[in-house]
N, C-alpha and C positions, 0 to 999 in steps of 0.2 A: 470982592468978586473972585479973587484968585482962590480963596477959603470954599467958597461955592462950587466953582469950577472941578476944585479937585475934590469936593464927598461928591458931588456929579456923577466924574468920571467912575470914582470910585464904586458909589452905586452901580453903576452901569455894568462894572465888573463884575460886583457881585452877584448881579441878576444874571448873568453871562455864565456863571458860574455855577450857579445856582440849575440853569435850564443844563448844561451839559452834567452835571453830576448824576442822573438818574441813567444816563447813557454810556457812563463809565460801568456803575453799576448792573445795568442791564448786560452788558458780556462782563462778568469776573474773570478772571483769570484762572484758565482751565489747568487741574491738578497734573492731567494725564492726556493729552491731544492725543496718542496712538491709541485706541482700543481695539483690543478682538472680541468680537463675539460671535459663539458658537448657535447653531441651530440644527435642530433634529429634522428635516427635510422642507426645507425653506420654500421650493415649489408648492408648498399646500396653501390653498386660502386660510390656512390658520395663522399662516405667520405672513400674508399680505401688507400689514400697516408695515413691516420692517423692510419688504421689499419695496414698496411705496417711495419709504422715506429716502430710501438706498437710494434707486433709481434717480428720484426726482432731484437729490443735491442737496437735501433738510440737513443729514450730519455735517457735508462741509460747510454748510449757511453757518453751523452753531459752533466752528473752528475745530470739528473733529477727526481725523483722518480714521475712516473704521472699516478691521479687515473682517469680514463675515466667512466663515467657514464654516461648510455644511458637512452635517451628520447623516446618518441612515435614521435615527429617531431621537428624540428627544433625553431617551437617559443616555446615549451615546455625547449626545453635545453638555450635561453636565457632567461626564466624567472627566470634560475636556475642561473643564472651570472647576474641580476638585481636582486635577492634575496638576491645574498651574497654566496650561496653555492656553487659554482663555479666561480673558476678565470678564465680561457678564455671558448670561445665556437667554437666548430667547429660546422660551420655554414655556409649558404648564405650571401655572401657579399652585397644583398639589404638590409639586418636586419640593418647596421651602415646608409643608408639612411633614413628608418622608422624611426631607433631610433632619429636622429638628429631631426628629424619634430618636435619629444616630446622633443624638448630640452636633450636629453639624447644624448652625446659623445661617441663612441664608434670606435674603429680603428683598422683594419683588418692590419694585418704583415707576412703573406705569405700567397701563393694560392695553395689551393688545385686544385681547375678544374678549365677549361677552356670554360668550358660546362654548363647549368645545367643540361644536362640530366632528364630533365622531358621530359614524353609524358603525353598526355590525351588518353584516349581513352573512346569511348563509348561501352555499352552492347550490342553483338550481341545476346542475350539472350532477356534482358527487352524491347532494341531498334532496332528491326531488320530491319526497314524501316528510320532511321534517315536519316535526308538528308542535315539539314543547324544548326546553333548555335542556330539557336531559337526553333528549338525541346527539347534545352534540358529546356526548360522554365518551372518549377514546378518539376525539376526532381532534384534525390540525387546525390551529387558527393563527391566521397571518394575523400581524401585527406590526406597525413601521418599525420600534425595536423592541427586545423586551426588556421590560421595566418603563417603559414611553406612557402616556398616557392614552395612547389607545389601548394598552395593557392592560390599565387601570382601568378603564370604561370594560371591555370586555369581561373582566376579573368584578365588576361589578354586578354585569346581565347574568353571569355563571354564578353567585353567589344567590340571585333574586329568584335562582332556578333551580335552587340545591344542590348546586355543586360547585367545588373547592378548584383551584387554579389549576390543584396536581391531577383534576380531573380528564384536562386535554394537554396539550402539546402547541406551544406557544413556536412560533416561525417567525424572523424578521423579514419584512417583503419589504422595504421604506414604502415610500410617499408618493413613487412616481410608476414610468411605466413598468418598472418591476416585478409593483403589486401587481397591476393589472394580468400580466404573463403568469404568474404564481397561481390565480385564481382560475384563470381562464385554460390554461394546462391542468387543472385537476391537482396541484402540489400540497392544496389547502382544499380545507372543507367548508373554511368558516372564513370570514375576516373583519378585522374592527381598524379601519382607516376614516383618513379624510375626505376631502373636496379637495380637484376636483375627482379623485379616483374612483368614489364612490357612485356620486352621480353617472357618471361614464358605465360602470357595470351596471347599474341599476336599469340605465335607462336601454341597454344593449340586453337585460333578460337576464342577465348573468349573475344576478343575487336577487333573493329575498329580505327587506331590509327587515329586522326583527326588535332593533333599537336605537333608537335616530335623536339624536342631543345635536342638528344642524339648525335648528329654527331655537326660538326664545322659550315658544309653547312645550315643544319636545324636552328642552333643556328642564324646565319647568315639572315636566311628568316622569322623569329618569330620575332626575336629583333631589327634589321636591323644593326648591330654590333656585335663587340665580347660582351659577354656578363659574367664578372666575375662570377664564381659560389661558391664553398666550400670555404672556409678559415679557419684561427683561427682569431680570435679576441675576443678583450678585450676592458672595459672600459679606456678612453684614458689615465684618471689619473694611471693607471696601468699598461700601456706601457712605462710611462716618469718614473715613480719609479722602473718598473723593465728592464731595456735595455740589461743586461746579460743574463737575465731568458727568455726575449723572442726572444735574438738573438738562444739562445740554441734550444728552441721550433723550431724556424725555419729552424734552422740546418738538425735537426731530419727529421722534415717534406721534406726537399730539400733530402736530402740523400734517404729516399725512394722514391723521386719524379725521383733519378736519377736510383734507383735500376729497379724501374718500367720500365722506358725506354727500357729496355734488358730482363725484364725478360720472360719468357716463361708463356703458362696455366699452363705446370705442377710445376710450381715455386709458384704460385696464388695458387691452389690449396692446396699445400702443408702450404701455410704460413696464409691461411684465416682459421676462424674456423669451423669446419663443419656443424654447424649448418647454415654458412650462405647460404651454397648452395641450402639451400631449396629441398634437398630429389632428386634434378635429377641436376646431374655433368656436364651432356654435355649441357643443357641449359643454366647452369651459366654461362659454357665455351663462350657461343655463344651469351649472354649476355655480355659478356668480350671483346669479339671481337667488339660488335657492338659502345662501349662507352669510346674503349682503349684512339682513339684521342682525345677524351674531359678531359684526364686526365691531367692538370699542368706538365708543362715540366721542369722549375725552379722555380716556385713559386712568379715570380711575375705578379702581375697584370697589364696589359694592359693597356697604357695611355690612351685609347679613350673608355673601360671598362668603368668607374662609370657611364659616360655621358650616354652611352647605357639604364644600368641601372636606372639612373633617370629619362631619358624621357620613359623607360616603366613602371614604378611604378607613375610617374604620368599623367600618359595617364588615370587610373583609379580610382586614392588614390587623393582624390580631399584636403586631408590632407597634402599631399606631395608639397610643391610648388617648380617649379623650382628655381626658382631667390630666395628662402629663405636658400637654402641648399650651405653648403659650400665641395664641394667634396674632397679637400684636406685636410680636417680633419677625413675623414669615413676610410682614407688608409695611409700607408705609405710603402714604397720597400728600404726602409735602410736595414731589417734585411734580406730578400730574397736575395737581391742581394751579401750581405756579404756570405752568405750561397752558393748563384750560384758560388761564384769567388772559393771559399773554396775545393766543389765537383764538380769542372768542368760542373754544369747542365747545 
């Protein structure tokens, strides 16, 4: 009996053992607890899932203490992560294409949008008679920075309309009320931003949209594919050394990616800060509505995504060569997808 007794117990233990081992495993022990990451103007609905996850407590849920420092645009917050002062960047997922061109490695591990959510629009103010791309020849275009990917979208629509980047004069206005003052002062002729700054002029009269990648459809007829947009990424050697820290990141990100899904305006409202609304609530709201489906649904990127992206970055980055770029180094869906299976996204 006593022989019984003790493989009993012993079973007992091991099945005790056996049920906590997946929950040791489930938190590993994280490389790096402090992260910074950088963002080129964090008030736009394009980097919503990273304010989300902020706000809501998802990085401290997954043991990580994370400082977010905002940029004027998007290349501004990666030269803060090719400086050294920031470990990842929430950012456009064309920046791991550029950067490869310079021999520089860089690899996106979950998606924020599915979208970019840029429009351009012109001034019904400066341009009230615009009629084709080549009006805007000699004229200023705001942009949140340059080199951002509003850059790249605009450097796109000038390219599809015979003319070259050195054709106008690129302006940094960020992301917020800024821009709006920039346009609405006559500083700029032209501008290619986000949400919700765009919606805001649009719907005040204040632009002509002329190229609109906010909806799926749009995206669809600009890029001729899906077209990856937000993410986090990091230098590659810093995804292979940190695989806990940025499966955690990506948790976070996925988890508000899933909250988003269900949530309500007055759920957004409540959880964004109120400076982002820019002084009038029902336009953000209707800004929200218009850019909801571009928002990442699990975080990972789309297998026919980078291609999209490569052949629209070098349609006009005569830097960028097709055939020298290796796409399956600028990304990987290991950590998104651990993240999807984890929160049902």
């Amino acid at each position: 009996m006593l022989h019984r007794r003790t493989f009993v117990s012993s079973a007992t233990a091991l099945a005790a053992a056996s049920i906590a081992i997946p929950q040791v495993f489930a938190q590993p022990k994280l490389e790096k607890t402090k992260i910074s990451i950088a963002v080129g103007g964090k008030a736009a609905f394009y980097y919503l899932p990273l304010t989300i996850s902020e706000q809501l407590g998802y990085f401290k849920a997954e043991g990580l203490d994370v400082e977010i420092s905002d940029f004027a645009g998007g290349a501004r917050a990666l030269q803060a992560v090719v400086g050294g002062s920031a470990d990842v960047c929430s950012g456009a997922y064309e920046h791991t294409i550029n950067l490869q061109a310079k021999n520089q490695f860089f690899q996106a591990f979950v998606l924020e949008g599915r979208a970019p959510q840029i429009a351009v629009g012109v001034s019904t103010k400066n341009m009230p008679t615009y009629n084709t791309t080549a009006d805007l020849k000699g004229r200023k275009i705001g942009v949140s920075a340059p080199g951002s990917s509003t850059n790249m979208v605009a450097n796109l629509v000038l390219s599809r309309g015979g003319l070259k980047a050195s054709d106008v004069s690129f302006i940094g206005v960020g992301v917020a009320a800024g821009a709006l003052t920039a346009l609405r002062s006559g500083q700029i002729d032209a501008i290619s931003n986000t949400d919700p700054v765009m919606t805001m002029l649009e719907q005040k009269g204040d632009v002509k949209i002329i190229s609109d990648t906010r909806t799926l459809k749009g995206t669809q007829d600009v890029f001729g594919g899906p077209m990856p947009a937000a993410c986090l990424y990091a230098p590659a050697e810093f995804v292979q050394k940190h695989p806990n820290t940025c499966q955690a990141l990506a948790n976070a990100i996925v988890h508000g990616l899933k909250w988003l899904q269900t949530a309500g305006p007055g759920d957004i409202i409540k959880t964004v800060p109120e400076t982002y609304l820019l002084g009038d609530r029902a336009l953000y709201l209707a800004s929200f509505d218009k850019v909801r489906e571009s928002i990442a649904t699990d975080g990972l990127i789309p297998a026919d995504g980078p291609r999209t992206a490569l052949a629209a970055i070098s349609s006009f980055d005569t830097a960028v060569k097709r055939d020298k770029i290796d796409l399956s180094k600028t990304y990987t869906n290991d950590f998104a997808r651990r993240a999807k299976d984890r929160f049902k996204a």
